[in-house]
C-alpha positions, 0 to 999 in steps of 0.5 A: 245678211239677213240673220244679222238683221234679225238679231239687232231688233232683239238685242235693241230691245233687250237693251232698253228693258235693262236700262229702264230697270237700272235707271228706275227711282219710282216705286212700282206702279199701284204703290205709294212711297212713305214720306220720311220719319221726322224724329225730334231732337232729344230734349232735357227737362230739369227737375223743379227743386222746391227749397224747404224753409229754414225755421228762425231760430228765437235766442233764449231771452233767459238762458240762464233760466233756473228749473222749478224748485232750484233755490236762489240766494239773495243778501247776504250775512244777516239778512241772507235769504233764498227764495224759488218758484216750484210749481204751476197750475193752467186753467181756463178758470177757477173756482173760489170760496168766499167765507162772506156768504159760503159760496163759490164763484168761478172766475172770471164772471164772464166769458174770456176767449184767448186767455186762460188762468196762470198760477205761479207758486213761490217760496221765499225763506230769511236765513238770516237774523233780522227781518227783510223786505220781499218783493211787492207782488207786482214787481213779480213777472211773468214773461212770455214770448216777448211780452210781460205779464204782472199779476191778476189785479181782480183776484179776491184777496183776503181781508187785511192783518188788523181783521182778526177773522181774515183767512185765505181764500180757498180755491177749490181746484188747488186747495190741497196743494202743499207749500214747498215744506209740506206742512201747510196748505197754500194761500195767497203768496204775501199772505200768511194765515190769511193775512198780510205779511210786511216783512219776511222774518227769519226762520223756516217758519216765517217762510212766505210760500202762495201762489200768484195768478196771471190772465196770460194767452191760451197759446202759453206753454211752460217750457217758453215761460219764465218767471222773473223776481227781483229780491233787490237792488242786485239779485234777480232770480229768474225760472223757467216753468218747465 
């Protein structure tokens, strides 16, 4: 009996220490547990997708448009004629002599912002056998982007045919340019030798070759500019400058 009894107390405490380590959830005395880790949810983002604007696309008002120099036929049998436009000048000014006084002057007079000097030259020759009419200078226009310029009204032009000491008026920045056949120097188109021609006789040599000025916008460039002649009732020769 009383090696039983000393046994159960040992065996009772044993017991309680083994259920105490299998039944424990607290961390260890002195210790403090970690609260559990959140992680987010999983999130995409769309990448921002700027659209390039597409440029508007002009329609070519001439697209039959000729290139300088190219000949444009107009009439027919005796009063066939060509004619073309085969070279331009741009500048802010220009300077031109008056025979009057000998001096030069420069135009314009005054102060233009926006604006420059446009010179067209045109050629126009009868192939035929009788005299024609060519077209007055301001049915001569220039287009460009979507607006019609006629010829500068404030041009010096030489005296007319009646005063036989009439001569051309010398611009100096193109006063060695050559008409299209070469022999001559250029003038004021419509004028020969300095003074007016009313008609257009036949032969190479009666050609009507000069230049016309334009105030048009500093912004113009040949490549959108058309020059557009109408000889007659039916032909009208249209060119691009360049």
């Amino acid at each position: 009996m009383m090696r039983f009894t000393f046994l159960f107390p040992v065996l009772i405490v044993i017991t309680l220490i083994a259920v105490a380590g299998c039944t424990g959830t607290g961390a260890p005395a002195g210790e403090t547990t970690a609260p559990p880790t959140t992680v987010p949810a999983a999130t995409s983002v769309l990448p921002t997708i700027t659209a390039t604007p597409v440029p508007t696309l002009v329609a070519d008002p001439y697209p039959g448009a000729l290139g300088p120099g190219t000949l444009f036929p107009f009439g027919s049998g005796k009063v066939e004629s060509e004619g073309t436009v085969y070279r331009y000048w741009i500048n802010d000014t220009y300077q031109w002599h008056n025979d009057l006084d000998n001096r030069y002057y420069t135009a314009p007079d005054r102060p233009m912002p926006g604006y420059k000097y446009l010179f067209v030259f045109v050629h126009m020759t009868n192939k035929g056998e009788t005299r024609v009419w060519y077209p007055p200078l301001r049915t001569i226009a220039v287009h460009y982007d979507g607006n019609t310029y006629t010829p500068d009204t404030t041009h010096f032009l030489p005296d007319k045919a009646e005063d036989d000491d009439a001569e051309p008026i010398e611009v100096r920045e193109i006063q060695y340019f050559h008409k299209l056949n070469g022999d001559e120097y250029v003038e004021d188109f419509g004028y020969s030798h300095g003074t007016t021609a009313d008609y257009l006789y036949p032969g190479e040599s009666n050609s009507l070759d000069g230049y016309i000025i334009y105030v048009v916008p500093a912004s113009l460039t040949p490549e959108k500019t058309y020059v557009v002649i109408p000889f007659n009732g039916q032909d009208t020769g249209v060119w691009r400058l360049a």
